[in-house]
LOZA-781388 format. One record per residue (C-alpha): residue in one letter; y, x, z. Coordinates in pm, 1 decimal. Last residue first. Layout:
   code      north       east         up
      A          Y          X          Z
...
//
This chain:
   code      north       east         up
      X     5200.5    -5282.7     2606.5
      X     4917.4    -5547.8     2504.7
      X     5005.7    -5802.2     2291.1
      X     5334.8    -5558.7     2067.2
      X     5095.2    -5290.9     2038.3
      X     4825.1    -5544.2     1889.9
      X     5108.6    -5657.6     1640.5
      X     5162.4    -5321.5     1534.2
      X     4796.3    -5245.5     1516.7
      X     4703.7    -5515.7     1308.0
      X     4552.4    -5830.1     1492.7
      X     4198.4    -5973.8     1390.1
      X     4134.2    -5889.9     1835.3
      X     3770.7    -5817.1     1802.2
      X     3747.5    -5694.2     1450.9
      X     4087.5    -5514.7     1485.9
      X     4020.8    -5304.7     1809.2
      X     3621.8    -5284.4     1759.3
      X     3309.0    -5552.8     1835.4
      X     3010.3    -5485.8     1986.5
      X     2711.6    -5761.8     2076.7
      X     2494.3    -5520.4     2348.8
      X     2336.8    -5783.2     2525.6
      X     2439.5    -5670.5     2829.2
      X     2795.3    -5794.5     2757.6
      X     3087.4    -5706.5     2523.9
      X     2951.3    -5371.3     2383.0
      X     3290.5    -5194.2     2303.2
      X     3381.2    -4936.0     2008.4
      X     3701.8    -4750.2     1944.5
      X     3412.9    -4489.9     1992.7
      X     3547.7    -4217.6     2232.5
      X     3721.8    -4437.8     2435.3
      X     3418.8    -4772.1     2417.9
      X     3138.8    -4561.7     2483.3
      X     3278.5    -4360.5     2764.6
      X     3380.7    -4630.7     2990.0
      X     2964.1    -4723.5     2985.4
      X     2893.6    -4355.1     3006.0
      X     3069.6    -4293.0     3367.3
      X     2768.5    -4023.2     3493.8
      X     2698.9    -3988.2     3167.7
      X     3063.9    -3798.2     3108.6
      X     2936.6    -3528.9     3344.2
      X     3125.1    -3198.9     3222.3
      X     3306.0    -3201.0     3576.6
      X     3118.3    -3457.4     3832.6
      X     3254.6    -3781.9     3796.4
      X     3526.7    -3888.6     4050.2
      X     3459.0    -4129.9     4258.4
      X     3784.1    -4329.8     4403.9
      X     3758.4    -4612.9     4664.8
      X     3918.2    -4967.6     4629.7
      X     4181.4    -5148.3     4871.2
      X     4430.5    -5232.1     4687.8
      X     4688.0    -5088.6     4909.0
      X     4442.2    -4769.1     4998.0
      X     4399.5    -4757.1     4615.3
      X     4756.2    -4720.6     4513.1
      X     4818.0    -4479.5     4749.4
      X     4521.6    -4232.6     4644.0
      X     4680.0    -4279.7     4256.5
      X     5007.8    -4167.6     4361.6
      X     4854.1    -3860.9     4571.4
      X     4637.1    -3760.9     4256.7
      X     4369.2    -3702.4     4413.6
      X     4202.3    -3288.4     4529.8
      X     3774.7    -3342.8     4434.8
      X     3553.7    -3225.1     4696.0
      X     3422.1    -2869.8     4632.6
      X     3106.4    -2754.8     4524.0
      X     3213.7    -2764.6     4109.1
      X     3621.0    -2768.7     4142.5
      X     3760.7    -3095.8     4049.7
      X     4171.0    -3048.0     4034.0
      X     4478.9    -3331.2     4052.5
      X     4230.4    -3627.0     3999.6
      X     4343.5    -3962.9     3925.5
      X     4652.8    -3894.2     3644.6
      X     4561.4    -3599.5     3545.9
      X     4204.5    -3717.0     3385.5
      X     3864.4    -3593.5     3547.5
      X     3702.2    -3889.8     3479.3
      X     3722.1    -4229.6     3662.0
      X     3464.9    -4437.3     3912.2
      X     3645.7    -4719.2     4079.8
      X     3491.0    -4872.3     4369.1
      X     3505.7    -5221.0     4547.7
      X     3579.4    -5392.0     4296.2
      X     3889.7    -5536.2     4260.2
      X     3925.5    -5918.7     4177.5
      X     4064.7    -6204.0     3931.1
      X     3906.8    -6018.3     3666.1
      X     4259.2    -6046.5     3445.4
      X     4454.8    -6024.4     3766.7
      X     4241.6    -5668.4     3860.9
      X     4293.6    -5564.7     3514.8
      X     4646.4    -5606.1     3487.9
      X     4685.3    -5428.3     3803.9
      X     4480.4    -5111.3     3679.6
      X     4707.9    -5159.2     3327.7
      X     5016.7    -5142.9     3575.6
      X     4836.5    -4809.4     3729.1
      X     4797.8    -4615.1     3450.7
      X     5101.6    -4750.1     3219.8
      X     5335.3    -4602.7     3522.5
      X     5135.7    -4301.9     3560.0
      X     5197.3    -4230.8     3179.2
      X     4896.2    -4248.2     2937.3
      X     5143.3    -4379.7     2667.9
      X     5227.3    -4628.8     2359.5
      X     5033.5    -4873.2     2526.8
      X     4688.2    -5147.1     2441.1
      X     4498.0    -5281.5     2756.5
      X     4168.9    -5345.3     2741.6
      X     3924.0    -5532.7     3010.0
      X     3553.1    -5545.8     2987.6
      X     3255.4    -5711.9     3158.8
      X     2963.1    -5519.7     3161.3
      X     2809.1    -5743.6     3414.8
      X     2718.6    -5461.7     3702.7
      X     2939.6    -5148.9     3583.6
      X     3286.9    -5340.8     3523.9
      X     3433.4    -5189.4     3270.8
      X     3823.2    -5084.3     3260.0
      X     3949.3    -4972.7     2958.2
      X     4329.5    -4852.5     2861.7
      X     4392.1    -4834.8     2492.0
      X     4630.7    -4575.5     2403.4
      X     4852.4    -4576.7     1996.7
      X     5048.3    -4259.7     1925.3
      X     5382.1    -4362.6     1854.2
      X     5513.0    -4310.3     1494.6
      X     5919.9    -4292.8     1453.0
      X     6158.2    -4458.0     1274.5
      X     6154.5    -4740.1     1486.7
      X     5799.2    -4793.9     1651.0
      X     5543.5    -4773.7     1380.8
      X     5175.4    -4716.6     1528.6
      X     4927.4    -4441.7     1585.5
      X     4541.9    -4420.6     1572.5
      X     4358.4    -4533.6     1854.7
      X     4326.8    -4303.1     2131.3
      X     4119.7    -4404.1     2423.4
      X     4186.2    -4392.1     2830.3
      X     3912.3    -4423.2     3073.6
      X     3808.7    -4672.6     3336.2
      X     3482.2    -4773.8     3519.4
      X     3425.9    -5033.2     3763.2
      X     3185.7    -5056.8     4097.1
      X     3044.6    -5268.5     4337.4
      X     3167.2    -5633.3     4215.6
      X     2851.6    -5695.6     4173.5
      X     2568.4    -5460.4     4278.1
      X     2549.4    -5115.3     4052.9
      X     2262.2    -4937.7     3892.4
      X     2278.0    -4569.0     3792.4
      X     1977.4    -4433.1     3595.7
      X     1940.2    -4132.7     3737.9
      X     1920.8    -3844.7     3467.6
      X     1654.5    -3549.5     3396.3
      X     1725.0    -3248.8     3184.3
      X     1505.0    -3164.3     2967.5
      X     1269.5    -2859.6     2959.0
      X     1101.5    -2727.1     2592.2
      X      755.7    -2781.5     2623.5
      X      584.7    -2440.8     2683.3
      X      405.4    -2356.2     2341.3
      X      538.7    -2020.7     2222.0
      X      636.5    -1879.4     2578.8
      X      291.7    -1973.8     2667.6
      X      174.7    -1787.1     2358.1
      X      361.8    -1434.1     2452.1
      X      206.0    -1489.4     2849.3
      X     -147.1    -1518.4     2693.2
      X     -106.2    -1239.5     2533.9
      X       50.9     -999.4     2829.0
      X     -179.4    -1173.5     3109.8
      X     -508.4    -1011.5     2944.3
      X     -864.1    -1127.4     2804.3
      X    -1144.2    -1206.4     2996.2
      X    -1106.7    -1656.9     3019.6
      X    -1402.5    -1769.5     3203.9
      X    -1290.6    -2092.9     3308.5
      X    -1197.5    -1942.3     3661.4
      X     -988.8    -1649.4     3453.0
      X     -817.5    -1954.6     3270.1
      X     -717.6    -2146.6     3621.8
      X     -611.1    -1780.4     3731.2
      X     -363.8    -1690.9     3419.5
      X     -255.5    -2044.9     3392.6
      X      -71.6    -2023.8     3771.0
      X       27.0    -1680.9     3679.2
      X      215.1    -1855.9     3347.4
      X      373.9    -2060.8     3572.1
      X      267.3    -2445.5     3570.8
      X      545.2    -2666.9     3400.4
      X      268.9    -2975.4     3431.0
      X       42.4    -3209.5     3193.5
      X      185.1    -3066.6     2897.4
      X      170.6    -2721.9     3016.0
      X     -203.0    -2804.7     3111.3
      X     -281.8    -2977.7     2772.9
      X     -149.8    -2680.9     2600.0
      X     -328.0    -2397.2     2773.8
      X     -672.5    -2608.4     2714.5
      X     -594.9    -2586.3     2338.0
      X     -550.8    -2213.0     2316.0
      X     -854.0    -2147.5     2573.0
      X    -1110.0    -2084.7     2242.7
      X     -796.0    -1870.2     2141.8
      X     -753.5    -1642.1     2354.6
      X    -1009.0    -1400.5     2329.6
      X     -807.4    -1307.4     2038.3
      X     -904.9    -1335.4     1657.5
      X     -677.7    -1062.9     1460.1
      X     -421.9    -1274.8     1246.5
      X     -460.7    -1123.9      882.0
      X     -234.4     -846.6      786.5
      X       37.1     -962.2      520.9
      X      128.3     -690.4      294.1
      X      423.9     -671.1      193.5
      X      609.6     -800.3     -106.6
      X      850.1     -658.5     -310.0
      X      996.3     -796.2     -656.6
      X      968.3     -888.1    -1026.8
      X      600.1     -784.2     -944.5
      X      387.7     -646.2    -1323.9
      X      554.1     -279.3    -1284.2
      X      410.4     -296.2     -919.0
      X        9.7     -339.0    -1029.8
      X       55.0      -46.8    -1313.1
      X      197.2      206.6    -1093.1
      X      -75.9       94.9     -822.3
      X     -319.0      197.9    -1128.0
      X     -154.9      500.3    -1242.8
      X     -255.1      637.2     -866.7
      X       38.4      822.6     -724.9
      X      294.1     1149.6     -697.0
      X      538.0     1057.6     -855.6
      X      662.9     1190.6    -1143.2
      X      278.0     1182.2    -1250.2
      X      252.9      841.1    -1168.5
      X      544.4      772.1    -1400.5
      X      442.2      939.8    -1684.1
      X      144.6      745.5    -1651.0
      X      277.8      442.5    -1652.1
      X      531.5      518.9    -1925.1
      X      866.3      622.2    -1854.7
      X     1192.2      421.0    -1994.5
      X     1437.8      572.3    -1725.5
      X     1550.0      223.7    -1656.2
      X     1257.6       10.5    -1649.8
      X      938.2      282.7    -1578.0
      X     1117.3      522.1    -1374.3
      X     1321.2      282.2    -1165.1
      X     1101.2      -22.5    -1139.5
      X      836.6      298.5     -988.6
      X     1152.6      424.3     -756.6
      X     1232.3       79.2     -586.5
      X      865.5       47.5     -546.1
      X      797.4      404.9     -370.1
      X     1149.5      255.0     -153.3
      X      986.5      -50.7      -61.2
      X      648.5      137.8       67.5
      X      347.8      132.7     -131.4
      X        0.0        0.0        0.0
//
């Protein structure tokens, strides 16, 4: 078997330099016959050793059922296979575990909320809108109730602190109640800084406003949008599921309104 280069040098002699096979042996230094073979190959290919049988393999199968049974170690496999007779080494069978392992996910609670418990709220971006001679980004404020899905959304031309909490009250007379807890992202407005191990530092304006109404903040855990996903669906997706059901509808297919006139509902 020729190296890349000896092949490199054969297309060389015989295509460019116009040699003959044997001239071309002779030049350099091999059989006329491999010169022959590798003038025929438009290009290099190496040859491909055949997979040495392994005292593994009649245990191959039983590795897999076990990993897919339970994340043993790959000591833990090494002694159950040495019981079953296995007599080969830790090294192999510790390269084909790393092949095979099932590939860990991470787990999630599924979170489950009594009425009235809980409510989520986010802000969304939907497009922009005319006002004067100027364009206004268009917000839509959500609040979802986690236990009946229910939904309320509130359409401004900012995320101020003023917009944040009268959309919260607007909610609350909309729902004709506060829930007992409100569950919000890490936004500027709730939560001043969210440090992973520490408790969360509140907005002091946003603390206020729930001791008078009477509702705790949670703050998600940072990089945990699950934690809050029903919110989440709606703000990133312009999106809403209306019930458990999961009938959606979007800002002009479930109001028919254009986004001046929804601007001019809602803010």
């Amino acid at each position: 078997m020729i190296d890349y280069e000896t092949f490199c040098k054969i297309r060389d002699h015989h295509d460019c330099q116009g040699l003959t096979i044997a001239q071309t042996a002779r030049a350099l230094g091999v059989h006329p016959q491999t010169v022959a073979k590798w003038v025929k190959r438009a290009r290099y290919e190496a040859r491909r050793s055949a997979p040495r049988a392994s005292r593994l393999d009649a245990f191959k199968d039983q590795v897999v059922r076990w990993l897919e049974s339970h994340p043993y170690s790959t000591q833990q496999i090494f002694q159950r296979l040495r019981e079953a007779g296995y007599g080969g080494g830790l090294t192999i069978l510790k390269d084909y575990v790393s092949k095979v392992r099932p590939a860990r996910r991470e787990a999630f609670l599924k979170l489950a909320f009594a009425p009235g418990e809980c409510a989520q709220v986010d802000w969304g971006e939907y497009g922009s809108i005319a006002v004067g001679s100027t364009r206004r980004r268009l917000s839509f404020f959500v609040l979802v109730l986690a236990h009946s899905r229910r939904l309320y959304v509130a359409f401004t031309v900012s995320q101020t602190m003023e917009h944040f909490l009268a959309c919260h009250e607007q909610a609350f007379a909309a729902i004709q109640g506060v829930p007992a807890k409100i569950m919000v992202d890490n936004l500027k407005s709730a939560v001043l800084q969210r440090l992973a191990g520490c408790a969360p530092v509140f907005n002091a304006r946003y603390l206020d406003f729930s001791r008078h109404w009477g509702f705790d903040i949670s703050a998600c855990a940072p990089g945990r949008g699950n934690e809050k996903a029903l919110v989440s669906y709606c703000t990133l997706s312009g999106r809403w599921r209306n019930d458990k059901r999961g009938r959606c509808g979007t800002v002009p297919s479930a109001l028919a309104l254009d986004k001046n006139d929804v601007a001019q509902r809602f803010v």
